[in-house]
C-alpha positions in Angstrom: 76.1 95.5 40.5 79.3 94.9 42.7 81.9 92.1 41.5 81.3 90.0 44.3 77.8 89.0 42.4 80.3 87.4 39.7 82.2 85.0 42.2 81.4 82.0 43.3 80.9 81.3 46.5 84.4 79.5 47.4 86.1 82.4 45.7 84.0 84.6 48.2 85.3 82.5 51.3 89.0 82.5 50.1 88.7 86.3 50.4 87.0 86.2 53.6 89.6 83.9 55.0 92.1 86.1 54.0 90.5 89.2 56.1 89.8 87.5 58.7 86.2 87.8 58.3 83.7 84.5 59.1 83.0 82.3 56.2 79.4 80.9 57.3 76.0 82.0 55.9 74.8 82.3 52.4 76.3 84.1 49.1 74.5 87.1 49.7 75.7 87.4 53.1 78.9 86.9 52.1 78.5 89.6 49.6 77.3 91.8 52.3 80.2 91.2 54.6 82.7 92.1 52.4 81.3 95.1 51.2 80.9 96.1 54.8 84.6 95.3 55.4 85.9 97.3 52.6 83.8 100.5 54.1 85.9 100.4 57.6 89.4 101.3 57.0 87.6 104.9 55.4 85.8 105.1 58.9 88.9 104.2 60.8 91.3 106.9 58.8 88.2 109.8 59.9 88.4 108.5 63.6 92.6 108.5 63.4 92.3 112.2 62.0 89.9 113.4 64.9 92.3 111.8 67.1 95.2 113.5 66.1 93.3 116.8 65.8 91.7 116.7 69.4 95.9 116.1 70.2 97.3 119.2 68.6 94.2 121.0 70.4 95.8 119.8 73.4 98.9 120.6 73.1 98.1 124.0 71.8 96.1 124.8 75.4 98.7 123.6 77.3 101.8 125.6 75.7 99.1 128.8 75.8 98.6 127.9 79.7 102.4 128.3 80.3 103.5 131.3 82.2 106.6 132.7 83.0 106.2 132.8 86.8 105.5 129.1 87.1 109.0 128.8 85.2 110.5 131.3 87.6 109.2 129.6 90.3 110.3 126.0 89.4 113.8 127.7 88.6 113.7 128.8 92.9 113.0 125.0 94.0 115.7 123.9 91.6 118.1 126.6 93.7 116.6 125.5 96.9 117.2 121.8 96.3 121.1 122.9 95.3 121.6 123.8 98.5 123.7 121.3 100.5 125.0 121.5 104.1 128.7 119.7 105.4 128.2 117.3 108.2 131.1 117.9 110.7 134.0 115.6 110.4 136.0 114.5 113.8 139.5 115.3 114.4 141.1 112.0 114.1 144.6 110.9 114.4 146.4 108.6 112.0 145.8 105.2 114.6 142.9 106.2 115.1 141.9 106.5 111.1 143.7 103.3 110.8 142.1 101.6 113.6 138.2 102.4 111.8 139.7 101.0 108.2 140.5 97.8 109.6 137.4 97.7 111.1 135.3 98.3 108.6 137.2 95.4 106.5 137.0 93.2 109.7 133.3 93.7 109.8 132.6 93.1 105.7 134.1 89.8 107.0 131.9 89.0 110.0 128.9 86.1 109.5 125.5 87.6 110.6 125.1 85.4 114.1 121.7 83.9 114.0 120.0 82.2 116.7 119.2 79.0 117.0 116.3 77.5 114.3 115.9 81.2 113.4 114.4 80.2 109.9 112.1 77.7 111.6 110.1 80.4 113.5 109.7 83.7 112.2 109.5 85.1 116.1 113.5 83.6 116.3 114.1 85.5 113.0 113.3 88.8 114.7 115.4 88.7 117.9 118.8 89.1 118.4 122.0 86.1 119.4 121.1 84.4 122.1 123.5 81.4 123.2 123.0 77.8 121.9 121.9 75.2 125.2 121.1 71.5 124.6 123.3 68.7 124.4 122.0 67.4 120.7 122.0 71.3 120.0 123.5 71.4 116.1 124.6 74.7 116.4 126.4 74.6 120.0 128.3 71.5 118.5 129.5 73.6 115.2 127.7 71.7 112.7 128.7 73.0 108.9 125.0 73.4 108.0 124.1 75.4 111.0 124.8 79.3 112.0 128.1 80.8 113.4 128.6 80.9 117.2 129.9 84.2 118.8 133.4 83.6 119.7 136.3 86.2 121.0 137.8 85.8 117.3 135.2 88.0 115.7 136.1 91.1 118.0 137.1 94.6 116.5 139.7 96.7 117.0 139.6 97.8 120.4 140.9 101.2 119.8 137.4 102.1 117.9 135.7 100.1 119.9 132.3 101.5 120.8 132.8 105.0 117.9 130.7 105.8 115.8 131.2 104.5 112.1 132.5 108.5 111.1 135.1 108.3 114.4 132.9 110.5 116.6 132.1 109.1 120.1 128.6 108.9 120.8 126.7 111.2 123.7 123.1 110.4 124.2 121.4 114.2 124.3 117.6 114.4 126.0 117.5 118.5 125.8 119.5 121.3 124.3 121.8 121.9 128.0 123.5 118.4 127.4 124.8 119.8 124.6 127.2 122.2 126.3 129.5 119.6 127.8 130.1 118.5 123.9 133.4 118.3 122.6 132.4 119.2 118.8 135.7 118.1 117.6 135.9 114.7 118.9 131.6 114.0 120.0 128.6 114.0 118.1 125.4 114.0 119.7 122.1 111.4 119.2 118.8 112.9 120.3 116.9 110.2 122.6 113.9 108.4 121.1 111.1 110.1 123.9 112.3 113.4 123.0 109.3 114.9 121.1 109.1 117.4 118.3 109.5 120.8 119.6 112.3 120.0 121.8 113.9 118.2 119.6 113.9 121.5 116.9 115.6 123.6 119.9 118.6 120.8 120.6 119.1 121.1 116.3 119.0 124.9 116.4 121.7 124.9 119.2 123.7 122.0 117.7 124.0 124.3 114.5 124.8 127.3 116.7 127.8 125.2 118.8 128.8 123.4 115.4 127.9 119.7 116.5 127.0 117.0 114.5 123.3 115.2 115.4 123.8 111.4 114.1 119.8 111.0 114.3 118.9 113.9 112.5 115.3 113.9 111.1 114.5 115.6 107.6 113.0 118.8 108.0 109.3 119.2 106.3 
């Protein structure tokens, strides 16, 4: 005869209360339920302890599994990834160094020009400046709450005007013999958009060979 046959029935639901358990039913059901209740923590401690067995198993197979050559391989990516090629620098006199500082800093400085109603249509958000027209036009009358017109103040430097952000002028290349009128010092070369795979692999192998820089380079697979 359990203890729980001793207790009255409120002292029965004050313990079930206090575990949680449901209070309804008759004494014996009561009885029952908290002799059931005090039974689970043994069968949750034997589930934890397979758990953590079936774990250390696991661990066990997969340190036996390691071999040496898999390490010695992963330690021959590692060297591969290591490996780092210089991009070719211009030759670049002082002005000129000067002249691609400032207009960098002039350009942090520069409003993004949008065109007109741009957040109205999302086919206006896509395209490029065009000029405001209209005579209620918002925008063509410099309202505060509308966009920035292109004016001649936001020009550049005209002594980098049209070089590349590195200081090398820009020659468009469509196969490997444009690359031979390249001045490697002071040009870097940009492979046209219709020039397709293979032919694009031969003006990168004879970039490398005459030391020129490619400004679209793809990553190699």
């Amino acid at each position: 005869m359990s203890d729980y046959e001793n207790m009255t029935v409120a002292e029965l639901k004050q313990l079930l209360k206090d575990a949680g358990l449901p209070v309804s039913g008759k004494k014996a059901d009561l009885i029952s339920r908290l002799e059931e209740s005090s039974e689970e923590p043994v069968v949750e401690e034997a589930a934890e302890e397979a758990e953590e067995e079936a774990e250390e198993e696991s661990v066990e197979e997969s340190s036996e599994d390691y071999d040496e050559e898999d390490d010695e391989d992963w330690d021959d990516d590692e060297d591969f990834d290591e490996e780092h090629v210089a991009r070719q620098k211009p030759v670049l006199s002082e002005e000129l160094k000067q002249a691609l500082a400032l207009r960098a800093a002039q350009k942090k400085a520069t409003p993004s020009f949008r065109r007109t109603e741009w957040f109205r249509y999302k086919r206006l958000s896509r395209s490029g400046w065009r000029k405001p027209h209209g005579m209620d036009n918002k925008q063509r009358r410099n309202y505060k709450y509308r966009g920035s017109l292109v004016r001649i103040g936001h020009g550049k430097v005209s002594t980098a005007n049209g070089l590349h952000p590195s200081g090398f002028e820009e020659v468009m290349v469509h196969n490997s013999g444009d690359l031979e009128t390249i001045d490697p010092e002071t040009q870097a070369a940009r492979v046209g958009a219709t020039v397709g795979g293979r032919k694009r692999e031969n003006i990168h192998s004879r970039a490398d060979e005459l030391g020129i820089r490619v400004l679209n380079r793809r990553r190699e697979r």
